[in-house]
N, C-alpha and C positions, 0 to 999 in steps of 0.2 A: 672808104667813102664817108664825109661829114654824115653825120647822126640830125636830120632837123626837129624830129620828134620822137618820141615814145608813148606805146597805145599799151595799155598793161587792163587786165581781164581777171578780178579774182573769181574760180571759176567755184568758189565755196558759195559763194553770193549768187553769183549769175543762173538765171531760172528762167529761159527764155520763152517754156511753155508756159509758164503764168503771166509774164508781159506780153505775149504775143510778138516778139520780135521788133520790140519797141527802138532798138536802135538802129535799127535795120529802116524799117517804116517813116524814121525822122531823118536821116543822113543825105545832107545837102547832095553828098557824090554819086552815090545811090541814085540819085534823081538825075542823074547826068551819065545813067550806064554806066558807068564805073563801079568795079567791085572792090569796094572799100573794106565792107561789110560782110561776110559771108560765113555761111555754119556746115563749118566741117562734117560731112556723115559719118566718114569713115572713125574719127576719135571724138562724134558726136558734141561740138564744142564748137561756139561763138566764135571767130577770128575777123583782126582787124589788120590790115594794111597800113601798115606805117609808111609805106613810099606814096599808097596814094591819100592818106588821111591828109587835111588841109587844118587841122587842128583848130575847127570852129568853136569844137568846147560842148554842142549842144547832147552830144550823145549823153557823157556824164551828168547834164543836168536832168536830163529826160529818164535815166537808166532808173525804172522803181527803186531796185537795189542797193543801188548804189556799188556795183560790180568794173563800172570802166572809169580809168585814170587817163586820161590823154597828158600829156607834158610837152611842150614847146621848150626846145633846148635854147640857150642864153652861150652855152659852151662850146667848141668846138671838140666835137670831140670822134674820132673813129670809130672802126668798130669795138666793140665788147672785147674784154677777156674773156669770160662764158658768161651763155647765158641760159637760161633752166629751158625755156622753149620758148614759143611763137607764142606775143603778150605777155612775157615772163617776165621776173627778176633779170637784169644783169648788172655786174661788175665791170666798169671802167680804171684798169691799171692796176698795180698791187704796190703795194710796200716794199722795198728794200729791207731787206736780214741785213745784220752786221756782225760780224763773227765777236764772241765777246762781250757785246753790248744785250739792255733790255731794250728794245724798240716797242712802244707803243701804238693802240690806234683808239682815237677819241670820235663820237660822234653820234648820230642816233642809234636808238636800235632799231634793228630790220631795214640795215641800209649793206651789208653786206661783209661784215666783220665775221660772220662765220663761215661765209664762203671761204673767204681769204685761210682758215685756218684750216677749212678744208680741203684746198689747194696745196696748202705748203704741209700736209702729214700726208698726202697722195690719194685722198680718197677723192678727190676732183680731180681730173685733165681738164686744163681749160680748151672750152673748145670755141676759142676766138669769135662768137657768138653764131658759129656755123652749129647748131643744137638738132639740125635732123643727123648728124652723123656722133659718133665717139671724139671726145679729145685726141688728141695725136702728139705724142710727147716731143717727136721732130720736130715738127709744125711751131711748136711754141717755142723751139730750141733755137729754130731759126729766126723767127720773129725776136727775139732775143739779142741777136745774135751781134758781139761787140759790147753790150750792158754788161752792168754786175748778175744781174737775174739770170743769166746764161747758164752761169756754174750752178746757180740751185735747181735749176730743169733738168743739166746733166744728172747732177746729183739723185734729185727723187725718179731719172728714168735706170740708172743704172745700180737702184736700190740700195746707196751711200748714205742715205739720210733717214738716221732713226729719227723718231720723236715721241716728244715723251707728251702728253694732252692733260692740264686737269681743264674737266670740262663745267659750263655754265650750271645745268644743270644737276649738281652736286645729289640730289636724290635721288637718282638713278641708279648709284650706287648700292642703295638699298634693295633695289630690284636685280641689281646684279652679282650679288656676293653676299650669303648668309655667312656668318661664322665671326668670330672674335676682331678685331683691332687687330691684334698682334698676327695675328695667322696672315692677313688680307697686307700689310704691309713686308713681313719676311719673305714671303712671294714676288716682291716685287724689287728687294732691296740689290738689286746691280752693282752700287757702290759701296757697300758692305760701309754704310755710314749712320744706320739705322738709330741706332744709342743718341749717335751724337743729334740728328735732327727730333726724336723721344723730347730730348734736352730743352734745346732751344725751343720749341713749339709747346712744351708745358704740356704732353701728351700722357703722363706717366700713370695719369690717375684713369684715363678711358682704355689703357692697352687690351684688359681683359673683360672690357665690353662687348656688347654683341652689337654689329653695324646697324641692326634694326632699332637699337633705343637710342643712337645718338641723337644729339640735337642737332640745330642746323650751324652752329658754331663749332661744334664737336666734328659734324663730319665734314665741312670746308676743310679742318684742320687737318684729320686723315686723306682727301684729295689731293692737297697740296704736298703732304710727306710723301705719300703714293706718288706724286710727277718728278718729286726732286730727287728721288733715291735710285730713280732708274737712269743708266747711262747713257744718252741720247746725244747726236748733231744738234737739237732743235728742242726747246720746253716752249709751250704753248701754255699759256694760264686765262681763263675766261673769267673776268669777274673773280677774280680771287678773294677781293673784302668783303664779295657779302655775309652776315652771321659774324666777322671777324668784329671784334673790338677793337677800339684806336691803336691801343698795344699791341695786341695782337697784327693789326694790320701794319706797324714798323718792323716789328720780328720779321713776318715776312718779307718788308722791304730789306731789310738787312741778310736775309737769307740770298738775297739771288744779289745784293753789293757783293757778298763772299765769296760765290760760288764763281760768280765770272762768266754764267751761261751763254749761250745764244739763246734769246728769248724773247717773245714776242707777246704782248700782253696787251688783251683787251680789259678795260678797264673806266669805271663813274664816277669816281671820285678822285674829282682832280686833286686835292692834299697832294692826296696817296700817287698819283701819275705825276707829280711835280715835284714827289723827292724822289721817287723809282727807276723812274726813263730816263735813258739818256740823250732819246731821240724821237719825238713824236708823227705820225701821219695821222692828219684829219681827214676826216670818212664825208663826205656832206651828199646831195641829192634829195628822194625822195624815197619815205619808210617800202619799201615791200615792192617798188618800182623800178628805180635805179639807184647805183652807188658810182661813186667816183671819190678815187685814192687821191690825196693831194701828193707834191713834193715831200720827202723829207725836210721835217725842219726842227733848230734845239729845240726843247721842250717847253720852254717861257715863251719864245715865239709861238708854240705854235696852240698853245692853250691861249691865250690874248687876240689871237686871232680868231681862232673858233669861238671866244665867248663874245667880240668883237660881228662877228659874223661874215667877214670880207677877208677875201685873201687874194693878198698885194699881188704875190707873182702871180696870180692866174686873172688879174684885176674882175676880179669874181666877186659878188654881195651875194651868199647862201641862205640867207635870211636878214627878214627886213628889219632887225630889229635887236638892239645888243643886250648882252645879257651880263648884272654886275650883280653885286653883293656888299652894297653899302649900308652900313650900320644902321637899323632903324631906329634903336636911341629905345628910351622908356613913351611907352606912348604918350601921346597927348595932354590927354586928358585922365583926370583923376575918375576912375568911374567907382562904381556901387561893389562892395564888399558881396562874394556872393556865396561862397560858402569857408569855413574854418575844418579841420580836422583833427583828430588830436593825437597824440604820443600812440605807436603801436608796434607790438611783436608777435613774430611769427617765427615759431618754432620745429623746423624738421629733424629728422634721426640724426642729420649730419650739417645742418645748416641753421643759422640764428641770422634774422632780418630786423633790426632795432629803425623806426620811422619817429624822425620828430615832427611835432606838430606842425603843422604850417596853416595859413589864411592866404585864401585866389580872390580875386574880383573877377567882374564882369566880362568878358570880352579877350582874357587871357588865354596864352599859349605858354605851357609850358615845358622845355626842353628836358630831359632827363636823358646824363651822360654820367658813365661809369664801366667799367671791364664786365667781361660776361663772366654768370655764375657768382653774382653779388649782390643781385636781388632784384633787379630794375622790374622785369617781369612779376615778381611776387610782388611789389607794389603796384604796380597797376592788376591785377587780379585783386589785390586787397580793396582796390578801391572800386574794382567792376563789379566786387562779390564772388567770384568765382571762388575765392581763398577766404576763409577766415580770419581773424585777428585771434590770438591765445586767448582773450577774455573774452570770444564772440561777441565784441561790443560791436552796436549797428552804427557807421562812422556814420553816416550821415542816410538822409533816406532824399538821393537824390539818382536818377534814372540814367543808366549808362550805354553808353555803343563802347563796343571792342572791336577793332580791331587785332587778330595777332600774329607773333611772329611767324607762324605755320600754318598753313592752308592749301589744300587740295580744291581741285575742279571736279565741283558734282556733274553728273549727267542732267544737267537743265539750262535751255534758251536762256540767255545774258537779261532779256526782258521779262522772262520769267522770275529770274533772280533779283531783280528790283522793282517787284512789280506790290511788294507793299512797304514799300518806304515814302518820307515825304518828295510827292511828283514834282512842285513846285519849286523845290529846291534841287532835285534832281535836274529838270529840264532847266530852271537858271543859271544855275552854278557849274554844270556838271556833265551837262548832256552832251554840248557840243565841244566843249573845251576838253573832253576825254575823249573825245570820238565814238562816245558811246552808240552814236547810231549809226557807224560805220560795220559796227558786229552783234547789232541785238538780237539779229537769229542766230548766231553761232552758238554752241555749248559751251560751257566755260571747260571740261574735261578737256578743249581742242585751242584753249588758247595758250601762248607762250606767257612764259610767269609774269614779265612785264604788264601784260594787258591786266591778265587774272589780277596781279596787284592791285591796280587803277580800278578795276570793279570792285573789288574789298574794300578801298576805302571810300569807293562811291557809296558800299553800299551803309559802312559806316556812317561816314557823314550825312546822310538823309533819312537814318534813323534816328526816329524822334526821342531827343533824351535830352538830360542836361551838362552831361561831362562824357566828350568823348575820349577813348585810349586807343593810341594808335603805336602799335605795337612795331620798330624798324619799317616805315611806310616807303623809305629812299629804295629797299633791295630790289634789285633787277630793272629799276628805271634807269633811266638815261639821263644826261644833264638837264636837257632841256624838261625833259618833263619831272627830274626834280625841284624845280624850280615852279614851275606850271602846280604843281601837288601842293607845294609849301602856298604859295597865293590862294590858289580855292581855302585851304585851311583857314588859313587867316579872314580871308572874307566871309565866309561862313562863319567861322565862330565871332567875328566882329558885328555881323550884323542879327545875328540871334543871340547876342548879349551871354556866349556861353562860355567854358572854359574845355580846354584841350590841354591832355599830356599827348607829347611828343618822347620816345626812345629810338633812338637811333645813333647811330657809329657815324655818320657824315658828319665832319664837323661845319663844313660849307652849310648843308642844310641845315644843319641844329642852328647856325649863328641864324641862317637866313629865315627862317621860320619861327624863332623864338622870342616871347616878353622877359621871359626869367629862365631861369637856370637852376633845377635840380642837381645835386654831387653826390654819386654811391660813394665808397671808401670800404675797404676793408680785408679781408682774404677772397679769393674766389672760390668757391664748394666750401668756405668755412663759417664766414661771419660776414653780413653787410651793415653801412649803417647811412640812414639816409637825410640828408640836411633839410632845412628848410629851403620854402625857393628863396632865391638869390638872382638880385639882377644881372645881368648879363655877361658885363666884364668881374665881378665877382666871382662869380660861379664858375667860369672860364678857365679865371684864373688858378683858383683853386684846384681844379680836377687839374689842369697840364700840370700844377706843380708835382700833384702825386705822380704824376708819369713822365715828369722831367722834358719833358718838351716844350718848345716855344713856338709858336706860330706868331707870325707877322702880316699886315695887310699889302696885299698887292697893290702900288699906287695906279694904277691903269684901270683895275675892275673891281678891287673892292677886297677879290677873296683872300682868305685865307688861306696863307704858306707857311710850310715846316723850316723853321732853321734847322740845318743840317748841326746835328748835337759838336758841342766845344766847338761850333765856327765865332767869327766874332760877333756876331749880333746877337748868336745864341746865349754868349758869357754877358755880354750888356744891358739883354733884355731878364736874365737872371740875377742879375748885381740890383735891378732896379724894381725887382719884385715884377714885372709886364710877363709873365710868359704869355698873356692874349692879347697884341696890341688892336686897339681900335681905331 
């Protein structure tokens, strides 16, 4: 049966004894006997009729909470592949595996890309959106039944299909495995290939680490050896670049060009999904409500499309609105000199950090790219104060926000957590355009790292200083909303005449977000050393050369693409000095 609407209920939000049964009380149908509306006793829970909802819209406007989603479908669509329950999440259709290849999926987060992964490693049966009963492996075998997906339902009912998962949340691992590197990956090494991926992933120096002091670059890197060393049907990788460096993040891409997997890869940074995949599905819908798998399509189709927002075969427009990445150029205008800094070093047991001096103006953003464990971090601590300079000379006495690369969710209400920063810039800039008042009674301990992010740097940004550090702000967002992050950046610190450092591995978002351009250089765990800033294609230039890659611009949207290394554009754009063309 066509789908005409979806009535979704976040039942964290919903508090029906403090409204008094406000949606109940306002419902046109309601008023017409009809039980639209009704509160479950028995699982003590709000429920809405989607056969008899007539989708007026007023409930959600009325809801205090802001707890009910109604959505009027545009799509033709059937039932669900599962769905969690009655006003739940569900999943429209899945992806196609392809034996051999990496298949991607692009799109928002909390649109249903981990369901998907939890379907094809067997911890879901989909149960065809019938959720008062179990999944039923038959059931979907037959609904299947003549597809390519036929064979992978035999497969995971007949217990054929191992899989191997490195999953999103990479600190987990922390909580799950005390003991060295090396102990926690020989346990796992299937392929007796362990040395050789040590190698390649530049692992040699963490082996006889303990998993509790990695960083978040360090233990991505043991996730990913832990998925590819075990012999599996299926590798699943979640967000694999986050904490990775640009280097780092082609290692990997070259890891799984070798290996030849079947794999299946959720994944934010297009670069990195537009040298990787060989075959993308875009996810589109609504966060936390419903998802819907597109067609398979190549990989450049189907990133041009998603950033595009319409997609031709379903003559579908998923959003009103495209999204590109065209050069902003040097700003404008020449504005006011606002602070200078000068020559600095900082000296650990095993690491040397050399900083030349440099001079920001007004209104600036600047990007700061380089490999990890080469300083980026100790300079922006030098400059937040957190770190010293060798001659504890006071660089400047001008007031900082940090953000950084690691953070935990306290036990305290979202609105508690921002409840002494500047309000005014909060609720202009920031309030609605992060959905912050979609979760201000939530605790941050209960948010997924995505949200947690976007309040870190809320809460950055609306702490009153005059240089903010924002320490990898891209990790665990989504396209869309990296993109949404980089614009508040910029209009906040344009319109309170401030300056911003930016670290981060996206190179889409560094170009997109950035006036100038910082370049680390050096050994990593041994020596950094750090330039002045540099305008854009300068600075660009410079760092890909250290790392021998080229990128080129996408003529349709703008972004930034990898030349695939010795192709011909790669050798041309090397001959001519361009590895960043703009």
């Amino acid at each position: 049966m066509q789908k005409k609407r979806i009535a979704i209920i976040d039942y964290k939000k919903c508090k029906k004894e403090e409204c008094g049964f406000a949606c109940y009380n306002i419902c046109p149908v309601i008023k017409m006997n009809k039980e639209a509306i009704v509160y479950n006793e028995l699982e003590k829970k709000v429920q809405i009729s989607e056969e008899l909802c007539t989708g007026c819209g007023i409930c959600p406007k009325k809801c205090p909470s802001g707890a009910i989603t109604i959505i009027n479908l545009s799509l033709d669509l059937s039932e669900p592949i599962h769905q969690y329950g009655k006003n739940r999440f569900r999943l429209f259709r899945l992806p196609t595996i392809r034996a051999g290849n990496a298949v991607g999926l692009i799109g928002k987060n909390g649109i249903g890309k981990s369901t998907i992964l939890n379907i094809y490693s067997g911890d879901i049966i989909p149960n065809q959106g019938n959720y008062e009963k179990p999944g039923n492996y038959e059931e979907i075998i037959n609904y299947f039944k003549g597809k390519e997906l036929q064979e992978t339902f035999i497969n995971l009912k007949n217990g054929k299909t191992k899989v191997s998962y490195k999953p999103q949340n990479i600190k987990a691992i922390k909580d799950n495995f005390k003991g060295k590197v090396i102990d926690l990956l020989k346990k796992v090494d299937e392929r007796k290939e362990l040395n050789k991926i040590i190698d390649l992933l530049k692992m040699d120096n963490i082996m006889n680490k303990e998993i509790s002091t990695l960083s978040g670059g360090e233990l991505q890197k043991v996730a990913i050896a832990a998925t590819i060393i075990k012999k599996a049907n299926l590798y699943f990788y979640d967000e694999p670049s986050s904490f990775l460096d640009i280097k780092q993040r082609f290692v990997f891409a070259k890891l799984i060009e070798d290996y030849k997997d079947t794999n299946l890869i959720v994944e934010h940074d297009l670069a990195l999904v537009d040298y990787l995949c060989d075959y993308l599905h875009i996810l589109f819908g609504k966060a936390h409500a419903y998802g819907v798998v597109s067609n398979t399509k190549t990989t450049n189709t189907a990133i041009n499309e998603f950033l595009d927002g319409f997609i031709p075969d379903e003559n579908l427009r998923f959003r009103d609105y495209e999204i590109n990445f065209y050069y902003r150029g040097e700003q404008a205008k020449k504005t006011n000199l606002f602070f200078n800094y000068p020559q600095m070093c900082k000296t650990f047991k095993d690491f040397k950090l050399d900083v030349d001096d440099g001079s920001l103006n007004e209104g600036e953003i600047i990007g700061i790219v380089g490999e990890n464990g080469i300083g980026k971090t100790t300079f922006v601590k030098l400059l937040a104060g957190v770190e010293k300079e060798d001659n504890e000379i006071n660089v400047f006495n001008k007031r900082m926000s940090y953000k950084p690369q690691d953070f935990d969710g306290e036990h305290v209400k979202v609105r508690e957590f921002l409840k002494g920063v500047n309000q005014e810039i909060l609720m202009s800039e920031l309030w609605f355009k992060l959905k912050i008042n979609e979760i201000e009674d939530l605790y941050l301990d209960e948010l997924n790292m995505g949200t947690l992010q976007k309040i870190m740097i809320a809460k950055t940004l609306t702490t009153d200083a005059e240089i903010y550090l924002l320490d990898e702000p891209s990790a665990f967002l989504d396209v869309e909303e990296r993109i949404n992050i980089a614009k508040i950046i910029q209009s906040i610190i344009a319109k309170r005449k401030k300056v911003a450092f930016v670290v981060d591995h996206d190179i889409l978002f560094v170009d997109f977000v950035s006036d100038k351009i910082i370049v680390f250089d050096g050994k990593p765990g041994i020596e950094g050393f750090c330039t002045k800033p540099k305008d854009k294609k300068r600075g660009m230039n410079q760092f890909l050369k250290i790392l021998d890659v080229t990128y080129r611009k996408d003529l349709k949207s703008g972004r930034p693409r990898v030349n695939k290394l010795n192709s011909t554009k790669d050798k041309e754009q090397k001959a001519d000095g361009n590895y960043y063309v703009y």
